[in-house]
C-alpha positions as CSV (number, residue, x, y, z in Angstrom):
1,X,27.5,22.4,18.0
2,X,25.7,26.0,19.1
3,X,25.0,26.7,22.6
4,X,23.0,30.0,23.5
5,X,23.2,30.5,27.6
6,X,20.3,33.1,27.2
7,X,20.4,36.1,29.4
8,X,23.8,35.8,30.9
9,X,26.1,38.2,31.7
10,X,29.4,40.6,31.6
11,X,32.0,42.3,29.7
12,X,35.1,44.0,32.2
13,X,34.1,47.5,32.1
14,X,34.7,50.6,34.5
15,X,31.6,51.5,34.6
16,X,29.9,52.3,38.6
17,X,26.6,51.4,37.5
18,X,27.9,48.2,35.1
19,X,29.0,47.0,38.7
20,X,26.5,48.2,40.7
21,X,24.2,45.7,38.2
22,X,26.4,43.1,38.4
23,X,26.3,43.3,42.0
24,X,22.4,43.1,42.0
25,X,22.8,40.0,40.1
26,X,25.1,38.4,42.4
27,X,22.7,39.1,44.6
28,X,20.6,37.0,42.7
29,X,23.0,33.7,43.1
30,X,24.0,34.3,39.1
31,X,27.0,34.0,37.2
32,X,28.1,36.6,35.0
33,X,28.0,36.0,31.4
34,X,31.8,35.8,30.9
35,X,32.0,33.1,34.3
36,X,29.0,31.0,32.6
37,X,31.5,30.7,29.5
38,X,34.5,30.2,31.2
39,X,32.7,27.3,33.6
40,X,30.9,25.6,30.4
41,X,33.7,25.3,28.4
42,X,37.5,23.7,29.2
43,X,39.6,25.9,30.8
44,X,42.1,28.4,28.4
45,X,39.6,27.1,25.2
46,X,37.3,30.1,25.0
47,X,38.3,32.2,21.2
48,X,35.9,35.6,21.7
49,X,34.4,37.2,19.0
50,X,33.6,41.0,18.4
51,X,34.6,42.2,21.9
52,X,35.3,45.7,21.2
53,X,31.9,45.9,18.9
54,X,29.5,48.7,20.3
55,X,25.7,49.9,19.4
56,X,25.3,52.2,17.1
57,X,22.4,53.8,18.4
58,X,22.6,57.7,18.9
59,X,18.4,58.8,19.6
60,X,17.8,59.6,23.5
61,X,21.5,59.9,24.3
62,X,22.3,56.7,23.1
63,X,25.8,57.9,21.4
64,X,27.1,59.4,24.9
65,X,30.1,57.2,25.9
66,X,28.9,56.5,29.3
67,X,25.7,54.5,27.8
68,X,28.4,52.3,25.4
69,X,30.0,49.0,26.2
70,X,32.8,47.3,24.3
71,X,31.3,44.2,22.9
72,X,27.8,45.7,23.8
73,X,25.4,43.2,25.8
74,X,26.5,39.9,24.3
75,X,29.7,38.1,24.7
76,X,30.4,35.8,21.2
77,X,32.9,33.3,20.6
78,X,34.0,29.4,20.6
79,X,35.5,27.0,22.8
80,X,35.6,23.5,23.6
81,X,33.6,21.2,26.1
82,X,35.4,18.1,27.2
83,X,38.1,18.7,23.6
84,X,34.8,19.5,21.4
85,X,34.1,21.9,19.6
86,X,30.6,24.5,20.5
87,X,30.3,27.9,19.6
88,X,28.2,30.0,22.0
89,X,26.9,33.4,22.6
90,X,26.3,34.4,26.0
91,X,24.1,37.5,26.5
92,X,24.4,40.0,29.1
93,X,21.8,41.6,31.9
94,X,23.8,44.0,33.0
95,X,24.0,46.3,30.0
96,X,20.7,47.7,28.7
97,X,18.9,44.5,30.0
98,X,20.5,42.3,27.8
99,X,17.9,43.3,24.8
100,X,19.0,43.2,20.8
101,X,20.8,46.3,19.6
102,X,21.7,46.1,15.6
103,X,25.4,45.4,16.7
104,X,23.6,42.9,19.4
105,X,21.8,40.9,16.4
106,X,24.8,40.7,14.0
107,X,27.2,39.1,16.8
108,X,24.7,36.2,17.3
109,X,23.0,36.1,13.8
110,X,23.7,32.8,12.2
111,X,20.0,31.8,12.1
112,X,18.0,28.8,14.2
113,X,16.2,27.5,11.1
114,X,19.3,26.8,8.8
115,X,21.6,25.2,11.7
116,X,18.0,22.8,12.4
117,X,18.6,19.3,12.1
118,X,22.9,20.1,10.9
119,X,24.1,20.8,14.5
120,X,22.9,20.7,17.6
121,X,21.2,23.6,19.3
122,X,21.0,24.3,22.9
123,X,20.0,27.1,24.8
124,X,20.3,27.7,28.5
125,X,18.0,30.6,30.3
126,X,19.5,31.9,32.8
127,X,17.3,34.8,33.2
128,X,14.2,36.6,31.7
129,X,13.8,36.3,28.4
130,X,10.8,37.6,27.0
131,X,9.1,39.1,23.7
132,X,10.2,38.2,20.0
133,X,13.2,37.0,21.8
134,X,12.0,33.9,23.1
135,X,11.9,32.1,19.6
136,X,14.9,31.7,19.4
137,X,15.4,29.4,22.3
138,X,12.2,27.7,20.9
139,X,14.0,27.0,17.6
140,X,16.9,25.0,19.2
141,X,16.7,21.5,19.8
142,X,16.6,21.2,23.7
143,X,15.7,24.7,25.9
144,X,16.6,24.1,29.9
145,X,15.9,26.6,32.7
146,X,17.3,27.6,35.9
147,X,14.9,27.4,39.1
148,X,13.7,31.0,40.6
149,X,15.5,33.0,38.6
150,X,14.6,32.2,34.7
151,X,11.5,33.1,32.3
152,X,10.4,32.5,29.4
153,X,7.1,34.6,28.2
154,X,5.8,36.6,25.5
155,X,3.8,39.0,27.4
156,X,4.9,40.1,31.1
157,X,2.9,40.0,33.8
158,X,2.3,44.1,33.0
159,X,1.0,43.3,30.0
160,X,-1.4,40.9,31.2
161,X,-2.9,42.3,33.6
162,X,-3.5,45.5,31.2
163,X,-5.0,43.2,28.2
164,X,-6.9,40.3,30.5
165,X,-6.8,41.8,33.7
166,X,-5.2,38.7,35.4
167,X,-3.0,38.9,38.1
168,X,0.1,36.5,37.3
169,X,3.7,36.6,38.9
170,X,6.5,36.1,36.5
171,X,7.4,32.7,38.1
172,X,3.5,31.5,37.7
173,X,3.7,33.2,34.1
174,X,7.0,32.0,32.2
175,X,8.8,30.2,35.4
176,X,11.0,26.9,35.5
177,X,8.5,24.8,37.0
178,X,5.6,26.3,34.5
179,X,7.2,25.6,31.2
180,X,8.9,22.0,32.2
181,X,5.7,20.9,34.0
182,X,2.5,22.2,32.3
183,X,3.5,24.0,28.8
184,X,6.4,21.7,27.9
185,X,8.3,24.8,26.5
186,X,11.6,23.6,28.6
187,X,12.9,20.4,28.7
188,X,14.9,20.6,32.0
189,X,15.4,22.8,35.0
190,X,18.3,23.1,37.3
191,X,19.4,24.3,40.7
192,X,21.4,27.2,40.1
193,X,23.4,28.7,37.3
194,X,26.7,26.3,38.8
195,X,24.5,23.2,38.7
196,X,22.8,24.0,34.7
197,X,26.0,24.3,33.4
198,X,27.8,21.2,34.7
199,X,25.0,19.6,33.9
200,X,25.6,21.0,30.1
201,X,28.8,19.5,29.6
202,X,27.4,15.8,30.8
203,X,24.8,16.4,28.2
204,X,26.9,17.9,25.6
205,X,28.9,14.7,25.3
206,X,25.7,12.6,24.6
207,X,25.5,14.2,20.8
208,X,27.4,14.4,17.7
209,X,28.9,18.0,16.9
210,X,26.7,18.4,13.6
211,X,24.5,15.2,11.0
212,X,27.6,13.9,9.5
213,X,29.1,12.8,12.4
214,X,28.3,9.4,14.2
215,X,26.9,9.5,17.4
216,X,29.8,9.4,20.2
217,X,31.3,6.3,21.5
218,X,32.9,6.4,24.9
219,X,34.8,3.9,26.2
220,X,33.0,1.3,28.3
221,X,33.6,-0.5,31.3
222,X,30.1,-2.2,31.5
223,X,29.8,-5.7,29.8
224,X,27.7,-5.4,27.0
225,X,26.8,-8.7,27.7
226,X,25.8,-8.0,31.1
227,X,22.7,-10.1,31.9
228,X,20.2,-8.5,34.3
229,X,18.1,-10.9,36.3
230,X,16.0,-8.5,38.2
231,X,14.5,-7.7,35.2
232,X,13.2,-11.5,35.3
233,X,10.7,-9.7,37.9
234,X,10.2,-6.4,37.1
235,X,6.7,-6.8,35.4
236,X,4.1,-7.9,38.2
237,X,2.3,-11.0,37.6
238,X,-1.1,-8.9,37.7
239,X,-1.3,-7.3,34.3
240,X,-3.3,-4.5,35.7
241,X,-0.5,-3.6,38.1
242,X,2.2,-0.7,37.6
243,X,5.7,-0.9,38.0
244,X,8.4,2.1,36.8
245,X,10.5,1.8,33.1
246,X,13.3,3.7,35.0
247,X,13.6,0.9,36.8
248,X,14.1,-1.7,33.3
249,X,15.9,2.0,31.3
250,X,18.5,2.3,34.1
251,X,19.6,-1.4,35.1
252,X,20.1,-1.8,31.0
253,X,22.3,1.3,30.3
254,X,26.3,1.7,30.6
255,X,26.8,2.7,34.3
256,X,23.0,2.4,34.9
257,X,22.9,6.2,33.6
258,X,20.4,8.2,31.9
259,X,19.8,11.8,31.0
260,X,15.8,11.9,30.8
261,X,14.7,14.7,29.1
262,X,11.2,16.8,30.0
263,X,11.3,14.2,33.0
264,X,8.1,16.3,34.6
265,X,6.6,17.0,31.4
266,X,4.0,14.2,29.6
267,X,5.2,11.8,31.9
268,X,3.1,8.7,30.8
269,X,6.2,8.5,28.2
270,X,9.9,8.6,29.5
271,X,12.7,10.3,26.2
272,X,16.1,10.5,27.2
273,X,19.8,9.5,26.2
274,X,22.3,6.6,27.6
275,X,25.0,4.7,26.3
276,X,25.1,1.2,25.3
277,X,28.4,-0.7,25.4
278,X,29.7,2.9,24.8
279,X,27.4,4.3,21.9
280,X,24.9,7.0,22.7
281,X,21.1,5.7,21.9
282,X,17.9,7.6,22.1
283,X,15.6,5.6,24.3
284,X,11.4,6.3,24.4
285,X,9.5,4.6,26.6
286,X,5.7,4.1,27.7
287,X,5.7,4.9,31.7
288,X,3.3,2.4,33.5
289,X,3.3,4.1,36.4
290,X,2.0,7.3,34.8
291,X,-1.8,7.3,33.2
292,X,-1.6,3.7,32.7
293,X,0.9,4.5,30.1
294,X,-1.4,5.4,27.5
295,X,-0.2,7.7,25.1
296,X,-2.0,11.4,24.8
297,X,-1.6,14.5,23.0
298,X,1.1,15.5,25.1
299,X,3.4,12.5,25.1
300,X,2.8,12.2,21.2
301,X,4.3,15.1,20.7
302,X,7.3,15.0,23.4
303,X,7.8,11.5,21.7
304,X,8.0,12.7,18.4
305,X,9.9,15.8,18.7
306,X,12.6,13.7,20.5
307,X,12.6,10.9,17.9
308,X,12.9,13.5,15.2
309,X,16.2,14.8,16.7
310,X,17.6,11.4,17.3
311,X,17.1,11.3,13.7
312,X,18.5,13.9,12.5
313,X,21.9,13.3,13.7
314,X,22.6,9.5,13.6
315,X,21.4,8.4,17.3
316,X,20.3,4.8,17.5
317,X,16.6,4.4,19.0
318,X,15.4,2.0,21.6
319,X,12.0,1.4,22.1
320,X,10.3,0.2,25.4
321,X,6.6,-0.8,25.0
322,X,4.5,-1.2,27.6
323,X,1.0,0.4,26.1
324,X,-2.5,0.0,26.5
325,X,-4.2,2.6,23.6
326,X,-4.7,6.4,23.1
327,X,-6.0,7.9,26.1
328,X,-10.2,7.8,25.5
329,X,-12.2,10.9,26.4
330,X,-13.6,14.0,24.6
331,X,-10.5,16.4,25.5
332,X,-8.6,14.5,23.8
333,X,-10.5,13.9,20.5
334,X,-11.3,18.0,20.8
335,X,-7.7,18.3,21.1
336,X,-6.8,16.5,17.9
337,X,-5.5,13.4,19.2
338,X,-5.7,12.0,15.7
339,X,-3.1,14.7,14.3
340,X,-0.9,14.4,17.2
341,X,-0.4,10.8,17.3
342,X,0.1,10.7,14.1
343,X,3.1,12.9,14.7
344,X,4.7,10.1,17.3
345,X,3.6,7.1,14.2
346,X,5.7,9.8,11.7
347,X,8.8,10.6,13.5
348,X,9.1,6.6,13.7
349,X,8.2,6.1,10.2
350,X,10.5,8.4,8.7
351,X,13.3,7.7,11.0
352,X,16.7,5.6,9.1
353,X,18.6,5.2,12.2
354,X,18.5,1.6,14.3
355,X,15.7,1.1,15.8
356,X,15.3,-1.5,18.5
357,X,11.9,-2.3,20.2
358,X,11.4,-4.0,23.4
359,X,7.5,-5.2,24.1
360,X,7.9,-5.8,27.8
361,X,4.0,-6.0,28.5
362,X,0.9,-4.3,26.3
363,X,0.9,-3.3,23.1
364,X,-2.5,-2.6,22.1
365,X,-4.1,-1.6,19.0
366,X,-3.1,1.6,16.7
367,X,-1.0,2.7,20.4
368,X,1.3,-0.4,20.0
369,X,1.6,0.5,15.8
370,X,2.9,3.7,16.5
371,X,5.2,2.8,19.0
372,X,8.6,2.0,17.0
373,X,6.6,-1.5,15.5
374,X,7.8,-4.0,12.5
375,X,5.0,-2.3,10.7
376,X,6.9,1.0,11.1
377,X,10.3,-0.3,9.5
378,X,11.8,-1.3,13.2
379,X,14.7,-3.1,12.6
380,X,15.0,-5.4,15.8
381,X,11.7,-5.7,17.8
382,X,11.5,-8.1,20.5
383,X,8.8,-9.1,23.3
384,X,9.7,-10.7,26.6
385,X,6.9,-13.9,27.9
386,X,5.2,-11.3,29.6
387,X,4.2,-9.3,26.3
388,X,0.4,-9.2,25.1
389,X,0.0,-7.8,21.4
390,X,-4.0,-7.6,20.6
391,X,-6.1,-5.2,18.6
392,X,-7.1,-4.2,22.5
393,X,-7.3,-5.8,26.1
394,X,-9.7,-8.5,26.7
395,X,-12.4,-6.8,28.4
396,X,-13.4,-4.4,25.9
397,X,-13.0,-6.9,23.0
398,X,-15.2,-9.3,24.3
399,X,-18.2,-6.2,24.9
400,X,-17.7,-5.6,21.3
401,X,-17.0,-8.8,19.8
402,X,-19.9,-10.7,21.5
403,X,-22.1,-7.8,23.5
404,X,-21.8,-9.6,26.8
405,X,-23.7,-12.9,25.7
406,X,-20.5,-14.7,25.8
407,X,-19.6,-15.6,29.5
408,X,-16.4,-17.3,29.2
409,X,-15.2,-15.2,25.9
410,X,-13.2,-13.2,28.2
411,X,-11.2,-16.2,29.7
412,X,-10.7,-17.4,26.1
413,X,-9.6,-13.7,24.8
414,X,-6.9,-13.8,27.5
415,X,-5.8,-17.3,26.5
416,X,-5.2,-16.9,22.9
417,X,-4.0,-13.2,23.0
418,X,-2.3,-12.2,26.3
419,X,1.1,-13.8,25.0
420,X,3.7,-13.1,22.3
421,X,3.3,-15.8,20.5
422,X,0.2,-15.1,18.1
423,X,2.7,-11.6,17.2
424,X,5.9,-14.2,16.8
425,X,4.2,-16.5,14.7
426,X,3.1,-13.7,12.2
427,X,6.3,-12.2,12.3
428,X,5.6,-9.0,14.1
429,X,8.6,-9.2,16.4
430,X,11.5,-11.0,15.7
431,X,12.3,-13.6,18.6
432,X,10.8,-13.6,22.4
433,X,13.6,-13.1,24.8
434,X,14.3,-13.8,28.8
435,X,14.3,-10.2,30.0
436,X,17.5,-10.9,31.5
437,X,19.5,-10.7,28.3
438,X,18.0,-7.3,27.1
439,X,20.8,-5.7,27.4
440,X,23.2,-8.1,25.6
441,X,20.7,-8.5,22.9
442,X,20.7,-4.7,22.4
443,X,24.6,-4.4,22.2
444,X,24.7,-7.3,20.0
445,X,22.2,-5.9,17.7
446,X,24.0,-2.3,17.8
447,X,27.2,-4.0,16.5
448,X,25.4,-5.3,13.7
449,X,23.5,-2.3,12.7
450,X,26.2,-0.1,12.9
451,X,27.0,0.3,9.3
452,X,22.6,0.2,8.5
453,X,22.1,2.9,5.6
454,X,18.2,3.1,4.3
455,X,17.1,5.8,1.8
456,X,14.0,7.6,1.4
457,X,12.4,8.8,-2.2
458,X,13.6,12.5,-2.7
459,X,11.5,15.4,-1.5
460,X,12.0,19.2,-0.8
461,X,11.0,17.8,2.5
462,X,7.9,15.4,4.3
463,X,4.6,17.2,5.2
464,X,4.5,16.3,9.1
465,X,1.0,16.4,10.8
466,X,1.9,19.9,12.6
């Protein structure tokens, strides 16, 4: 596992302007980099690397000894969250900013690309990061944020306003609530530096330390074969109505808890982790509440990606669908909705892991295909009596299929397709269950996929719709 708490801070030196910074970050309501470490990882755990290494740098009075730092602005080492193993790098503000010298580079250099998809990658900011060095938190697998006081951007607010004359503020620019609301950049943001990093030790023990490894099993004091009878109700009799998937994710997990991911980002679809009867499990989800749950670019893409990782190191998927198409419109098409769906149908496609897919009410059309279906290799896919599988909803297949001359083709539409069974009796999910006993029909099937292995033709590597 890799961990890269971006922008943190520093290294014991006597140094009256060292402090004086470190005071100014304090300031601030930040850690230094050495107290992020120490409160990520278990206590006496943390094995430093390269502390007495210094710049090399000797143009503009570079080579004086008051402008050198033992260990230079990055602190490098490994240690252990909850008795696992993560090797982090923890960069520092206080000295020259916390920007790349040469010595800088070498102490973190193991490259992004190489460790993608062998171990998991996590970066916390913590701070401005900005330039050519914000690609390296975009390389790892999940990028969180601290509120107020982190940034992510290319170009500063200087620069803008220079080159395009707008007036931005940093926040507005590269803040928190920017990149895990509109850009999807980040996939999480946090209270403070005390609250990110507790929160990256929960999340830490969600994954496997690299792709060999299984994902972890904790031990469980939830039933797995809990029944849940409020989910007997959960999905209004009105079919046009919304209700939340938290509300069906949560009562079905261990403990009824769930680590969403991007949880204010695309939020028409819900990504996160949770455990079942102790095993970790990807879960994707269409979000009624949210756009009608129609998938769009955005979701595609935030589905995919999270899919893809899940993938990559052994993570069982569950699949909830509740989905009525593709959102329609010409921003959309512009966008390439065609390529980016496709991304979400791909990720599914390619993925070997179990995947189990619960239809809880729409699945229309090429939307319902894509989502985790039979056609996509699923290995378990259910429907619950109040699933409808159709090419699309009544309305709009009766305008197409008989132009409006047909006045009770409407009625008859719903009849015949606003059920499960038409999709049961052609074998496009496996058995229609009481929503009660999702959760003990996901366990079960969990046990029995646990030893699933599923091989793919060779290839230097797939050509995903990018």
């Amino acid at each position: 596992m890799f961990l890269a708490l971006t922008l943190l801070l520093p290294i014991p030196v006597s140094n009256r302007k060292k402090n004086k910074r470190i005071l100014s970050e304090k300031s601030y309501g930040k850690l230094t980099a050495r107290e992020r470490i120490l409160l990520l990882l278990d206590p006496d755990s943390f094995d430093e690397y390269d502390m007495f290494v210094e710049h090399r740098c000797s143009d503009f009075g570079m080579d004086s000894n008051k402008n050198k730092y033992p260990g230079d602005s990055v602190v490098t080492g490994r240690g252990r969250i909850n008795g696992r193993l993560a090797y982090v790098f923890s960069q520092d503000f206080t000295v020259f900013g916390g920007s790349l010298s040469g010595a800088h580079a070498q102490k973190i250099c193991k490259r992004n690309v190489l460790c993608s998809g062998v171990v998991p990658q996590i970066s916390l900011i913590m701070g401005p990061c900005a330039g050519g060095a914000v690609y390296s938190p975009a390389l790892t697998d999940f990028t969180f944020m601290v509120k107020d006081t982190s940034y992510l951007f290319i170009t500063g607010p200087d620069v803008v306003k220079s080159v395009t004359n707008e007036d931005v503020t940093q926040e507005q620019l590269g803040g928190a609530k920017t990149h895990t609301a509109v850009s999807g950049v980040a996939h999480r943001a946090f209270e403070n530096d005390i609250d990110a990093l507790l929160n990256l030790r929960e999340f830490f023990n969600y994954l496997p330390l690299s792709n060999r490894d299984p994902a972890p099993v904790c031990e469980c004091h939830d039933p797995s074969d809990r029944l849940v009878p409020e989910l007997d109700t959960v999905v209004p009799v009105e079919s046009t109505k919304a209700y939340d998937m938290l509300d069906i994710i949560h009562s079905i997990a261990d403990e009824r808890e769930f680590f969403e991911i991007m949880p204010s980002y695309a939020r028409n679809i819900v990504v996160g982790f949770a455990r079942m009867n102790g095993r970790t499990v990807g879960i994707v989800g269409n979000q009624p509440k949210v756009a009608s749950g129609c998938l769009d670019i955005n979701s595609s893409v935030k589905g995919a990606r999270f899919v893809r990782f899940c993938d990559a190191f052994n993570i069982p998927l569950i699949t909830f669908v509740d989905v009525p198409g593709f959102l329609p419109g010409t921003a959309q098409e512009y966008g390439g909705i065609i390529r980016h769906g496709a991304k979400l149908l791909f990720a599914f496609a390619e993925a070997t892991v179990p995947k189990i897919t619960i239809i809880t009410r729409k699945a229309y059309g090429g939307a319902y295909d894509v989502m985790s279906s039979k056609h996509l290799r699923g290995d378990a896919n259910y429907a619950w009596p109040t699933a409808e599988v159709a090419v699309m909803g009544a309305k709009g297949a009766v305008q197409i299929i008989f132009r409006g001359k047909e006045a009770n083709a409407e009625a008859e539409y719903v009849d015949k397709f606003a059920n499960p069974f038409p999709a049961a009796m052609r074998g496009f999910v496996d058995d229609i269950i009481q929503p009660s006993t999702t959760r003990m029909r996901i366990c079960h099937d969990l046990d029995v996929l646990a030893s699933k292995t599923q091989s793919s033709p060779w290839k230097k590597h797939a050509n995903i719709p990018l």
